[in-house]
C-alpha positions as CSV (number, residue, x, y, z in Angstrom):
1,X,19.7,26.8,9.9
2,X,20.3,23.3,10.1
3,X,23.5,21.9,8.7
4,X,23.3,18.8,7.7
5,X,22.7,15.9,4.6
6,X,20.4,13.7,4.2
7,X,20.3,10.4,1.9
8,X,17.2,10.3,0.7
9,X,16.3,7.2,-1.9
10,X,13.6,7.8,-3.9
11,X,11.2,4.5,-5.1
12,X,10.5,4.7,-8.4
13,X,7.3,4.3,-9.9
14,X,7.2,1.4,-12.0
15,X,8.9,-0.3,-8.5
16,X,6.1,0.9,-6.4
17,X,3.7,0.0,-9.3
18,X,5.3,-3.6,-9.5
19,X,5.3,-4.0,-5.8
20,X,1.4,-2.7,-5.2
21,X,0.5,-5.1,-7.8
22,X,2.5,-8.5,-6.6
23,X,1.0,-7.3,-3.4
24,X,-2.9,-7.0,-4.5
25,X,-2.4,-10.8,-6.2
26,X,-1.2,-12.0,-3.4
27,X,-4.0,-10.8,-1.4
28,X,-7.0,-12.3,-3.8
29,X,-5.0,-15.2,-3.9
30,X,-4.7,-15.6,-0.2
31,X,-9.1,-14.2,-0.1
32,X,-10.0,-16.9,-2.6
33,X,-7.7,-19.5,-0.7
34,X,-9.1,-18.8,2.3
35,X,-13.2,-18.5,1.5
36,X,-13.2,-21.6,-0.6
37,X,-12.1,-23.6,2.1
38,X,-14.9,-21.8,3.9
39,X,-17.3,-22.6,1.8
40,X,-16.5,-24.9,-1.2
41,X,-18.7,-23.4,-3.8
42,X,-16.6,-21.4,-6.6
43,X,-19.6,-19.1,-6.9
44,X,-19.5,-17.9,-3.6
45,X,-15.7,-17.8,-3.6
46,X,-15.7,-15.3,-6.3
47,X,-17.8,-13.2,-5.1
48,X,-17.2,-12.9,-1.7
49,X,-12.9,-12.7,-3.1
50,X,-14.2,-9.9,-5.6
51,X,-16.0,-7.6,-2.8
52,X,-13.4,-8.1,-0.7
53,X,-11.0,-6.7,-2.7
54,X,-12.9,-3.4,-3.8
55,X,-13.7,-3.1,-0.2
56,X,-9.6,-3.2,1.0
57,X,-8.9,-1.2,-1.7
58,X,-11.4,1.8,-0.8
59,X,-10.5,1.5,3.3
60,X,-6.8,1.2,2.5
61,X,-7.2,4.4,0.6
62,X,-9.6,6.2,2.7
63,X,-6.9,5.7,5.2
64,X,-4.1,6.9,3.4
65,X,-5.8,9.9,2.8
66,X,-6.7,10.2,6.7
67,X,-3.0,9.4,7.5
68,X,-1.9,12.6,5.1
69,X,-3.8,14.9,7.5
70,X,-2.0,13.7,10.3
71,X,1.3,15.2,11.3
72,X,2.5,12.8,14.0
73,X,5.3,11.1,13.7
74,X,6.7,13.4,10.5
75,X,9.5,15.5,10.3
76,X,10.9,18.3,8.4
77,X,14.5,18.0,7.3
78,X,16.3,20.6,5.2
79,X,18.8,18.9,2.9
80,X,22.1,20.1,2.0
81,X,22.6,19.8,-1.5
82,X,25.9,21.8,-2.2
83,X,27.9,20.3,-4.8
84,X,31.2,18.5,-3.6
């Protein structure tokens, strides 16, 4: 048996909500930044920034999921949580 502790911090969710969303604005801001100088028509800005974004958003989770399978680079630890 391993005997050891382990500091583990948890994120909470309203922090990992906050953060995915400043994230995702950042990202259509810096899609629609970057295709209008492209192309200087708001219509095509709009729509190429829209499809854009549903697109990263169903790869980044299709490889999240893909990543979950995988077991590289994971370990199991077995905290010690006797009180003190």
């Amino acid at each position: 048996m391993i005997d050891e502790e382990i500091l583990t911090f948890k994120e909470s969710r309203i922090r990992s909500l906050v953060k995915s969303v400043i994230y995702r604005i950042l990202s259509i801001c810096g899609t629609g930044i970057l295709t209008w100088l492209i192309t200087r028509d708001l219509g095509k800005t709009l729509s190429i920034t829209l499809a854009s974004q549903i697109f990263l958003i169903c790869l980044y989770y299709l490889s999240e999921r893909v990543w979950n399978r995988i077991h590289w680079g994971k370990k199991l630890y077995i905290t010690n949580n006797k009180p003190k």
